[in-house]
N, C-alpha and C positions, 0 to 999 in steps of 0.2 A: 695398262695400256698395251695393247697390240699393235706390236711394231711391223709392218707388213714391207718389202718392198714392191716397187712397180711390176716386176715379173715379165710376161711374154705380152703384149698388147695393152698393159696396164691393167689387165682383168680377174688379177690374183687376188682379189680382194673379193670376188662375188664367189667364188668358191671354196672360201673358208669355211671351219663348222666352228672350231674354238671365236667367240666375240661376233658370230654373226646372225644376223635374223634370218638370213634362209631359210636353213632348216627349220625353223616353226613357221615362218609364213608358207612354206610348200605344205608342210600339214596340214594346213590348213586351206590353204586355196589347191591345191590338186585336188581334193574329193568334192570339193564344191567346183571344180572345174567339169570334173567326169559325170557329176548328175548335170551340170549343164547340157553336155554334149549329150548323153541320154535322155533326153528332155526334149532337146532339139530333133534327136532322130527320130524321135515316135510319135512326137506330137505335128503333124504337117497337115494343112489344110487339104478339107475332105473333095470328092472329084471337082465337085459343081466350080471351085475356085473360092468359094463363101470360105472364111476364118471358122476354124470350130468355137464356140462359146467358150471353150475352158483355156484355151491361146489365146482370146482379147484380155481375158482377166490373167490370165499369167506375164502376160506385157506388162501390165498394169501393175502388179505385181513387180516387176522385175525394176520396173521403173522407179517405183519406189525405193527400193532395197538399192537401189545404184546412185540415186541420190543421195540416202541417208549414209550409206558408206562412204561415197568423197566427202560429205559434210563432215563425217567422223576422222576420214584423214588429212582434208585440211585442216581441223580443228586439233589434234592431237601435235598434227606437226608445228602447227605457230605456237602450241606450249611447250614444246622440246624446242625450240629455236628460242622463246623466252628465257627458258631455264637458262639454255645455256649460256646465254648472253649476261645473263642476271648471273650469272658462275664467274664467266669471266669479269666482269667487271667487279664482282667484292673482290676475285683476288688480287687484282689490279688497286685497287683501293688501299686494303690493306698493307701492299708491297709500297704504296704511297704515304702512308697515315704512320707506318713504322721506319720509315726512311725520316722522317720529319722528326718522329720523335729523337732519334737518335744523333741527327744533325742537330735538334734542342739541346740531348744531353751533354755532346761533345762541343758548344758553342758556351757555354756556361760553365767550364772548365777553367780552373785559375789559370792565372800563365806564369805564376811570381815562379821564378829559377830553383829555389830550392825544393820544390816540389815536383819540379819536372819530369824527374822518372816515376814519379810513381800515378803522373796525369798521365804519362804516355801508356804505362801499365793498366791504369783503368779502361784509357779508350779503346785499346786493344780489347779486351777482356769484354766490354760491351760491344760490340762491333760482332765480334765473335758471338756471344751469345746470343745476339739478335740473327746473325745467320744461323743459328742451331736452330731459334725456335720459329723462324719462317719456314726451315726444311720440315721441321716438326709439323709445323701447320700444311703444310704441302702432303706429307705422309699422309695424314690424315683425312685428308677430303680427295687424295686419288685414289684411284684403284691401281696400285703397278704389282707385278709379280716381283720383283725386288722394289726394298724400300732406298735403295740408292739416288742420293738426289746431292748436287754438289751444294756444301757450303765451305766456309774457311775454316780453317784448319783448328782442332782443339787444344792447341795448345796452351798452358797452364791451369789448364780441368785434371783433378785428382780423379784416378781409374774409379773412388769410390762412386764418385758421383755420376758419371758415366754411366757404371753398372746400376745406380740407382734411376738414373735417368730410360733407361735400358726397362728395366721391370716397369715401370711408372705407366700406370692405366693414360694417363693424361699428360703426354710428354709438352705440349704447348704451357697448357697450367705449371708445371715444374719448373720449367724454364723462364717462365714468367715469375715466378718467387726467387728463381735465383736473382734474377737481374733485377728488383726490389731493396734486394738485402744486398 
């Protein structure tokens, strides 16, 4: 994620090159800009005022190409507005589906006295892990330059598992067998 602030008129964001499409869309529309305008200068109707023959079909021509191009950019942008919508909402889900479960596991919890610390030890311990492995799940599907995302605190995880957790191709998976077992 590219954190940008608002800047001098709010306009600091259109002249980025790190995370922005400018620069490829200028590549591409200035040269097809400047054979427009070449096109436009040389091609001009002959004295009489009549359209030269190769100016009605290049309208024609242009017409189409300008259609099929908004067709392709309305089209492209309501599946990038789909996606995203469809992004945010599993992660929303998930952040719902694993709350529930963990409200299941902590409601189902004895309550009889002499067990009591070590119910309050476990809920902690799940609570906790469940924040590890949503951060994990977040790492995973964003793009950030640091993998910094807050959860609570690690406390009673052994350094080993950590560092195993650390190397682990599939940190979400790992943390999900922890909290099994």
């Amino acid at each position: 994620m590219i954190i940008v602030g608002p800047g001098r008129c709010g306009l600091t964001q259109l002249f980025l090159v790190k995370g922005s499409i400018f620069p490829k869309a200028c590549a591409w529309s200035v040269p097809c800009a400047l054979l427009t305008l070449v096109l436009h200068r040389f091609w001009q109707p002959d004295a009489k005022g009549a359209e030269n023959l190769s100016i009605s079909s290049l309208r024609d021509i242009w017409s189409g190409y300008t259609f099929v191009l908004g067709f392709l950019i309305v089209f492209r942008n309501n599946q990038a507005y789909q996606r995203y919508w469809e992004g945010a909402t599993l992660i929303y889900q998930i952040a719902g589906q694993w709350t529930n479960c963990v409200s299941s596991l902590l409601s189902f919890c004895t309550l009889k006295e002499e067990k009591a610390m070590d119910v309050k030890i476990f809920q902690q311990m799940l609570v906790r892990l469940m924040s590890l492995m949503y951060c994990s799940a977040l790492q995973q599907v964003a793009e950030l330059s640091d993998d910094t995302l807050e959860l609570i605190d690690l406390e009673g995880m052994k350094d080993e598992s950590l560092l195993h957790l650390a190397q682990s191709p599939d940190r979400v998976e790992t943390v999900l067998n922890w909290i099994q077992r």
